[in-house]
C-alpha positions in Angstrom: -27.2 45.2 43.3 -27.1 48.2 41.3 -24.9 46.2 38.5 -26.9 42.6 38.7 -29.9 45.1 38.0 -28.1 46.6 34.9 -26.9 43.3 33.9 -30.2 41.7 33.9 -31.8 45.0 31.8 -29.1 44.6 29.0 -29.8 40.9 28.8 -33.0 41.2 28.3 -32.3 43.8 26.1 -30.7 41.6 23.4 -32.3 39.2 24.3 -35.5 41.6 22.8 -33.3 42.6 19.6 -32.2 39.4 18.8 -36.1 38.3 19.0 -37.2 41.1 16.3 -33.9 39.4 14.3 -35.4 36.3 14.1 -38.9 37.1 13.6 -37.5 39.3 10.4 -35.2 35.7 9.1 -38.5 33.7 10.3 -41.1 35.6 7.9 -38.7 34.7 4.9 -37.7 30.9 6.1 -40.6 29.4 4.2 -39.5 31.4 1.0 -37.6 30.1 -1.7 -34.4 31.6 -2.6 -32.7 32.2 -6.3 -29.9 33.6 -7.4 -30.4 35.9 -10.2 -27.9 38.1 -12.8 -28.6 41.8 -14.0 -26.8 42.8 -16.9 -25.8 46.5 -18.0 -23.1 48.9 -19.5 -21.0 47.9 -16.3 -21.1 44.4 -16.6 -23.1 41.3 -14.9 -24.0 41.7 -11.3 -25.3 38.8 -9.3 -27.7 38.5 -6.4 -29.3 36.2 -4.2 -32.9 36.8 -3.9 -36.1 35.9 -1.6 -38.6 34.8 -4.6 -42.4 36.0 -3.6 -44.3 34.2 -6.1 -47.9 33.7 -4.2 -50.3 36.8 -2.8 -49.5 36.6 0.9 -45.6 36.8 0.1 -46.0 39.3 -2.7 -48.4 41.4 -0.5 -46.0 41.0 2.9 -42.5 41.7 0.7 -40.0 42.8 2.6 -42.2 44.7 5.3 -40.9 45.5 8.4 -37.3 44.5 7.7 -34.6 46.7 8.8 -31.4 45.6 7.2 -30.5 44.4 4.1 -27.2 43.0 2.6 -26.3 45.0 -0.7 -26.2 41.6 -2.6 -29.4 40.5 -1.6 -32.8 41.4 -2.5 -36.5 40.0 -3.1 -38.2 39.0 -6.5 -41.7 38.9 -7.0 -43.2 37.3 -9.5 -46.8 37.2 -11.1 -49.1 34.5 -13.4 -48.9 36.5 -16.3 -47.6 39.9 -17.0 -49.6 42.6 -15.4 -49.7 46.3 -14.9 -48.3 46.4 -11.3 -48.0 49.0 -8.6 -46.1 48.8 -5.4 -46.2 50.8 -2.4 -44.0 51.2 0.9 -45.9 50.2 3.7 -44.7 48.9 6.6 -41.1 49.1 4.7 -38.2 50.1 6.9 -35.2 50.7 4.2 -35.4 52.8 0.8 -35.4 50.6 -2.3 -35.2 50.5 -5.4 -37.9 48.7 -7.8 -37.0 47.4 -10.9 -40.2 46.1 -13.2 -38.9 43.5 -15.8 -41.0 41.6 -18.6 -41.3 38.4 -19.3 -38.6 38.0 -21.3 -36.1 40.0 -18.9 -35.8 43.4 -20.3 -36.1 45.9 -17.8 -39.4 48.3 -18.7 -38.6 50.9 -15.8 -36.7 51.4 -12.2 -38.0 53.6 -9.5 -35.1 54.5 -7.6 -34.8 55.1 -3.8 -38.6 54.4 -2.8 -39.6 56.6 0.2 -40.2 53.9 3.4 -43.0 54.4 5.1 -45.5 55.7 2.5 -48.8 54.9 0.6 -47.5 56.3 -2.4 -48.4 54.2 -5.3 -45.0 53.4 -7.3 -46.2 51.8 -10.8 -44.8 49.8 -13.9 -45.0 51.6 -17.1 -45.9 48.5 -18.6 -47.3 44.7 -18.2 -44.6 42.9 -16.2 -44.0 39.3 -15.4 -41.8 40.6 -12.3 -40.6 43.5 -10.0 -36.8 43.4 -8.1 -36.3 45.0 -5.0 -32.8 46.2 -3.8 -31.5 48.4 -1.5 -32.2 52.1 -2.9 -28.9 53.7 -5.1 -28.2 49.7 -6.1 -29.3 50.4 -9.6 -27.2 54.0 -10.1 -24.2 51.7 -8.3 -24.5 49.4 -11.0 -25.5 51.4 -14.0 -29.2 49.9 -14.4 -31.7 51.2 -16.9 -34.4 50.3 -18.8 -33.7 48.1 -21.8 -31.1 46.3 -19.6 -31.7 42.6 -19.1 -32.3 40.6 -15.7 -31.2 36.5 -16.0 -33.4 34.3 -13.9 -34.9 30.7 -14.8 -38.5 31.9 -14.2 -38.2 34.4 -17.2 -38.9 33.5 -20.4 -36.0 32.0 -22.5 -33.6 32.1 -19.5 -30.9 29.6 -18.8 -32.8 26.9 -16.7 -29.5 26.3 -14.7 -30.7 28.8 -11.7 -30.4 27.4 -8.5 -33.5 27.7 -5.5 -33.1 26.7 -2.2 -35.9 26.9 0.9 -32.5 27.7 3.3 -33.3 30.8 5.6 -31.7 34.0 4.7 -30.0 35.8 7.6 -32.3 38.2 9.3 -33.6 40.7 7.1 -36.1 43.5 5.4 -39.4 44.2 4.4 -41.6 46.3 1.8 -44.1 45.6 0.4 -47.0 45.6 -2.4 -49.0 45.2 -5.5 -52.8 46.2 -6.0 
């Protein structure tokens, strides 16, 4: 009895987990996704990103997610280029925040973002879009400002960038802009 009791606890225990999985891949299903290249001193590094490009994705982000694969990430984009400032709300992993211009230069990267807090984590100047990656991603690679970021919805990028509504595998969360 004591082992059909056990059994039926540990089902429903992954049965739970799995659950909170889904709900994290579910909150990103309607979400395009992009890859996108960053180029530094070390060379070109690609990722596939989640692309928040309205207010209730930008403002939801990658709350609440717990895991995060090291070659993924989320990009948010804006209108127009705008001062922007992020915070960590609700937002599980450290990250890093990269704030890129229009054009693809990188203005300024906040590395390893503090989860959890209210903190407000600025651009240092108008940006057309902020990166999120797992926190130590940009020492890892060598990014800093005046490096470039390669994505169609920057100005005078190759147009050949590929989007597609697929669901990513269950993942992260932060969050933002105000």
């Amino acid at each position: 009895m004591k082992r059909l009791l056990l059994a039926a606890l540990a089902g429903l225990a992954v049965a739970g987990a799995n659950a909170r999985a889904d709900d994290s891949a579910a909150s990103f299903a309607g979400l395009p996704r992009s890859e996108l290249q960053v180029v530094t001193g070390s060379g070109t590094h690609c990722f596939q990103v989640w692309v928040a490009a309205d207010d209730p994705s930008r403002e939801r982000g990658l709350m609440f997610v717990r895991s995060l694969p090291p070659d993924q990430g989320m990009l948010f984009l804006f209108e127009r280029p705008q001062y922007a400032a992020f915070w960590m709300k609700n937002t599980y992993l450290p990250l890093d925040l990269i704030f890129i211009r229009a054009d693809g230069v990188v203005v300024n990267v906040a590395k390893n973002a503090r989860p959890l807090t209210l903190d407000p984590i600025p651009s240092a100047a108008p940006v057309k879009a902020v990166l999120e990656l797992l926190a130590g991603t940009s020492t890892r690679i060598g990014l800093l400002a005046g490096d470039r970021v390669l994505h169609p919805a920057l100005d005078g990028q190759p147009a050949g960038g590929t989007v597609s509504t697929s669901p990513a595998p269950g993942n992260a969360a932060l969050n933002r802009i105000r």
